[in-house]
N, C-alpha and C positions, 0 to 999 in steps of 0.2 A: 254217512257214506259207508256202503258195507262193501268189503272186500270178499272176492271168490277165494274159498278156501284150497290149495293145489296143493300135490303132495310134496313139493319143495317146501312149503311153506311148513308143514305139518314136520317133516324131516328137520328143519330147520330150529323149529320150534323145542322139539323134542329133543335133537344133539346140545341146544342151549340149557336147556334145563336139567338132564344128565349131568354136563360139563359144572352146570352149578352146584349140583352135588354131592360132587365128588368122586362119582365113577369113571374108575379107568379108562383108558383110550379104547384095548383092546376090546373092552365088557359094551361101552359106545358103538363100536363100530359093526360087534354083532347085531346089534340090538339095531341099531339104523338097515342094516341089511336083511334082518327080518322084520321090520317094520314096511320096510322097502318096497318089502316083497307082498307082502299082505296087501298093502296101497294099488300094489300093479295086479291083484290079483282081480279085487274091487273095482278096479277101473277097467277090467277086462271084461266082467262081468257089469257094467253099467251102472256101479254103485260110485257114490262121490267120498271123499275123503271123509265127512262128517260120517258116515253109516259106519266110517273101523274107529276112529277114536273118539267120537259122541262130538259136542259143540262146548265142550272145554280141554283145550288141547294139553293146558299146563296140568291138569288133572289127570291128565291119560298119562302123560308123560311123569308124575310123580309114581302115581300109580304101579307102573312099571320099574321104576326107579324103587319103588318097595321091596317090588317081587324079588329085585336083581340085588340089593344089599341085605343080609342077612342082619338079625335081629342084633346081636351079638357089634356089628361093624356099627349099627346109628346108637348104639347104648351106647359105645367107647367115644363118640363124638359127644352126646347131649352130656355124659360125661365129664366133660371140658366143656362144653354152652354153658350150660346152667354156670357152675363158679364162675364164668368170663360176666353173662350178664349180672349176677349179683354182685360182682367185682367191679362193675361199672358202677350201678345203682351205688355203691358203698362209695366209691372216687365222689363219684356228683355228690353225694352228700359233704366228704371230708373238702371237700372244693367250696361248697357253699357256705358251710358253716366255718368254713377256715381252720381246720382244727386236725390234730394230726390222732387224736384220739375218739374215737366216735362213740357216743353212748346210744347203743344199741336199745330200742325200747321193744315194749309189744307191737306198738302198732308198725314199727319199723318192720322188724321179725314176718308180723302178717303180710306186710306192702312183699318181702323176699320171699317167703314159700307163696304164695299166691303168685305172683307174674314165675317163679319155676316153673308149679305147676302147670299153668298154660302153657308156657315155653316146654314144657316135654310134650306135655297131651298134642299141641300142633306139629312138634318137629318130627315125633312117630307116624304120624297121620299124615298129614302134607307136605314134610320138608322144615328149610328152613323159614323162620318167622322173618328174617330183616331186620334191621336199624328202625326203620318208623312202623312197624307192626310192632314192634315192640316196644314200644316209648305208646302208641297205642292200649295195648295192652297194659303198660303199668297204670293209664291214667284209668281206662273201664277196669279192671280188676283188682288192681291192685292199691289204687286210694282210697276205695270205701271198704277192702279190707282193714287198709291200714286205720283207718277214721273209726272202723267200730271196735278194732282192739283197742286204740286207745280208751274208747267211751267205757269198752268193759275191765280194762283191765289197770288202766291210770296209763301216765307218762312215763313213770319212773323208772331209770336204767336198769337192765336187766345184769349189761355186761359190756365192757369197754373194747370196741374195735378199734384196734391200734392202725395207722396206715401200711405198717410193712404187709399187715395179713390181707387188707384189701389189693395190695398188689401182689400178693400169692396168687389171692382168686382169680385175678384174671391173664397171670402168665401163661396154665394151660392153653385158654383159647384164644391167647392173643394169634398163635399162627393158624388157626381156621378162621379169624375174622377176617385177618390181611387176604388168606387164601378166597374165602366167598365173596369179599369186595371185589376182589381181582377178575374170578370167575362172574362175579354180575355184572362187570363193566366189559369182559368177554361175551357174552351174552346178549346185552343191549345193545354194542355194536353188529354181531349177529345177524338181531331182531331188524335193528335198523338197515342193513344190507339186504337184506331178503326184501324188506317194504320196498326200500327205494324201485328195485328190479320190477 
């Protein structure tokens, strides 16, 4: 079933994805009202909503969402990402193996700068990655890094991570995770409102 794309919907689309983040009300509301206005210009002139923002809307709308946050604003965020997700990935392990001391190996080390690296290269580029694009991401990138350092490099501890330091890493980002949970479940209710109409 395919849905007619309308410029409520596109509007809708866009203020959710903005809202997720992290742009101000006021920087939203420009930008929805020049967006607006481009839509109403295109439909004046007998164009459809697809011909101003292509047939990926959340793309148009990160897009945008680039232009409008300065380089300097998503570095001080990825910033606090990266330690929150390698701060996680460090809990899971001190959780699994029960141990309040973590011995950090090579291929541990590869599995953490590998799923970073991805987690910055997408959060520049498209925003943020998510909960399950990222648990995604650690299994495609990050275990056959981890699996070939250990092959090249042995098991053997590099250096002992204590749990207080894994819960350093992830204090930064603990309030933009609660904040982009919030913002996503702002969002999908949203998405969902606009469908139902």
């Amino acid at each position: 079933m395919t849905t007619t794309l309308t410029n409520e919907r596109v509007l809708a689309v866009c203020r959710a994805n903005w809202a997720y983040r992290g742009i101000d009300d006021v920087s939203v509301r420009e930008m929805l009202a020049e967006l607006s206005a481009h839509l109403d210009d295109a439909s004046a002139a007998g164009r459809r909503p697809q011909d101003v923002v292509g047939h990926d809307i959340r793309a148009f709308a990160a897009s945008w969402a680039r232009a409008r946050q300065p380089l300097r604003r998503r570095a001080a965020r990825l910033a606090a990402v990266v330690p929150f997700v390698v701060g996680v990935l460090m809990l899971l392990s001190h959780l699994l193996w029960r141990t309040t001391s973590l011995p950090v190996t090579a291929g541990r080390l590869a599995l953490l700068v590998a799923v970073a690296a991805v987690t910055v290269t997408v959060e520049l580029r498209r925003g943020a990655l998510g909960l399950g694009k990222s648990w995604l991401v650690a299994a495609v990138v990050g275990l056959p890094a981890a699996l070939a350092a250990d092959l090249l490099a042995g098991d053997e501890p590099l250096f002992p991570m204590p749990l207080w330091v894994t819960a350093l890493l992830i204090l930064p980002g603990l309030p933009l995770a609660v904040g982009d949970a919030r913002a996503r479940r702002r969002a999908e209710r949203s998405d969902l409102g606009t469908t139902v109409r």
